[in-house]
N, C-alpha and C positions, 0 to 999 in steps of 0.2 A: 168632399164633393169635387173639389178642382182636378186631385188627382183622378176619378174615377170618369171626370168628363176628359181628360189627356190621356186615357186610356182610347176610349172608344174611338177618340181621331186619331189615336196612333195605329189601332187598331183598322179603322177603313185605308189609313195611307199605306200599309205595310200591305194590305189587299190589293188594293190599285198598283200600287208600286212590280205587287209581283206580276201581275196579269199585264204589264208594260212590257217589263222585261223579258216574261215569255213570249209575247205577241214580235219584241223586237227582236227575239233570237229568231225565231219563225220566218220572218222575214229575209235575214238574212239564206238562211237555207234554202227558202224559193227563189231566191235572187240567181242563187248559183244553176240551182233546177231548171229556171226558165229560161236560163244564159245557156245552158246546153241544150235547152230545147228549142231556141230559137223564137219564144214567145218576145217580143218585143213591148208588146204594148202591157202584159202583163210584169215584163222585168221592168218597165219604166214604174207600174205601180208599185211594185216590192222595195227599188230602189228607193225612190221616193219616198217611203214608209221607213227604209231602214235609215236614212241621211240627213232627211231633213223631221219628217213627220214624229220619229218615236224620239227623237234628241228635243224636239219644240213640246212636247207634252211631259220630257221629264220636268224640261227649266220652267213650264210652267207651273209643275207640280213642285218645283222647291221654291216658289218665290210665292207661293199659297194662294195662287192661281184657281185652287180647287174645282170649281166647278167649270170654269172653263177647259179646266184640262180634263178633265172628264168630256166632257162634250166632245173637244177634239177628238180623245180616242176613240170615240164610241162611231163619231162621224168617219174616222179613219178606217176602222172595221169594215164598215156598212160601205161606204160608198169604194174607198181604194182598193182594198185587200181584198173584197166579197165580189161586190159590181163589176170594177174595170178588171179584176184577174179574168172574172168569168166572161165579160166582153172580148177582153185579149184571147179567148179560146173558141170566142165566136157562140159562146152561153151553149159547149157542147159535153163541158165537164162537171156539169149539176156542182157548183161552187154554191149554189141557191142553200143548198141543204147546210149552208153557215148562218143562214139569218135567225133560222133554230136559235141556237146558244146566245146569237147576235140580241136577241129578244131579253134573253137570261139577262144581259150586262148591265142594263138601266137598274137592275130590282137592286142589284147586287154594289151599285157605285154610288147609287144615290139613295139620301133621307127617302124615307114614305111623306115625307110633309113637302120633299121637292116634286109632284106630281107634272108640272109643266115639262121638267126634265125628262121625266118616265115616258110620258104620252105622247112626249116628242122624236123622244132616240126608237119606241118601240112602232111610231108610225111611220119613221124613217126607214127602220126593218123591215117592214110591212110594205112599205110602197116599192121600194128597189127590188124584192123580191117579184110582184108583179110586173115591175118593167121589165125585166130581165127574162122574168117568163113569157110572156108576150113579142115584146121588143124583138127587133134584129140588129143582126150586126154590121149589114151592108156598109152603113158609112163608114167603118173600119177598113185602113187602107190595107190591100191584100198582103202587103210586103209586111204588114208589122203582126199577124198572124203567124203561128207555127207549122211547118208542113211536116205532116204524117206523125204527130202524136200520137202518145199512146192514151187515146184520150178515156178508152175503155176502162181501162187502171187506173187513170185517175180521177174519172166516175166513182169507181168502187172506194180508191183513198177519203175521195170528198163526202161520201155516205160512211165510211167508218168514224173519220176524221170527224166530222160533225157530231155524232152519235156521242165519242169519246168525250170532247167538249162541252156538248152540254150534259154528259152524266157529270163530272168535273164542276161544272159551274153551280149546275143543280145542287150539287153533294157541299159548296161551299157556301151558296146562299142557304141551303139550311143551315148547316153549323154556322155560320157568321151571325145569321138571324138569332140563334139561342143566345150568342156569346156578347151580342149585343143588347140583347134581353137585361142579361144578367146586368151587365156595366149600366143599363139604365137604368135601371133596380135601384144602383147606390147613389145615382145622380139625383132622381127623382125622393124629393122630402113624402116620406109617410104623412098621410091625412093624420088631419089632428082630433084626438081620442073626445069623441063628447063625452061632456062632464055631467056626472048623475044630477038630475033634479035633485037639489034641496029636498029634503021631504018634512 
């Protein structure tokens, strides 16, 4: 049983772990993106993600932090990456179309018995989404915007991009979900066999 329950938490770390590391390569590559495009306020948020934010949710995640470092990333998604990129572009580059998969992350990081978690990070999605669509950018100072994006192209990336993503997340919360099935199978003690009445 011990071993079959050090599976499954090896099994979610090795998940979280990789969607880290993908998320902080990502970063890295729009840092460079936005540094030639001249996005400011968007490279401040990729920077930040890449230096300080995806290095704080490893060390929390090795010092078994877990749930809080889950929440980090998930707040890290949602508000940095997703919000302020699409702020930094004056919400012209449908960045919105990440809250999709953004939705996907809560199912996929957290227990079903953490629902606080769930209903929190997926109202978090849900709400920023709204501002964003509504919201302006006005208070965005003009200099920390980018002049003459190709904002068109990068409309179309953020709608493939997304797309891709959450078929990706989709495709691993199902499989994750079987394989978790399975390991809690061996965890969970079989009911015990009622014994025939006497007769």
């Amino acid at each position: 049983m011990n071993s079959a329950l050090t599976a499954v938490e090896s099994a979610r770390r090795r998940l979280f772990l990789g969607l880290l590391y993908t998320v902080w390569a990502f970063t890295i590559v729009y840092s460079v993106l936005f540094y030639v495009l001249g996005a400011k306020l968007a490279l401040g948020a990729e920077v930040t993600g890449t230096v300080v934010l995806c290095p704080l949710i490893w060390w929390l995640e090795q010092k078994r932090f877990h749930l809080l470092a889950r929440l980090t990333f998930i707040g890290t998604c949602n508000f940095l990456l997703i919000y302020t990129v699409s702020l930094g572009f004056a919400h012209q580059i449908s960045a919105e179309y990440y809250y999709l998969p953004a939705t996907i992350l809560p199912f996929l990081l957290f227990e079903s018995s953490k629902k606080k978690g769930i209903l929190g990070s997926v109202s978090g999605s849900f709400l920023l989404w709204v501002i964003a669509s509504v919201g302006g950018s006005a208070f965005v100072p003009y200099e920390w915007l980018p002049i003459n994006a190709p904002t068109a192209i990068i409309r179309d990336v953020s709608f493939l991009g997304a797309f891709a993503a959450s078929s990706i997340l989709l495709s691993l919360f199902i499989k994750t979900t079987f394989q978790l099935q399975q390991l809690n199978q061996l965890i969970t003690p079989p009911d015990p066999t009622p014994e025939d009445p006497v007769s």
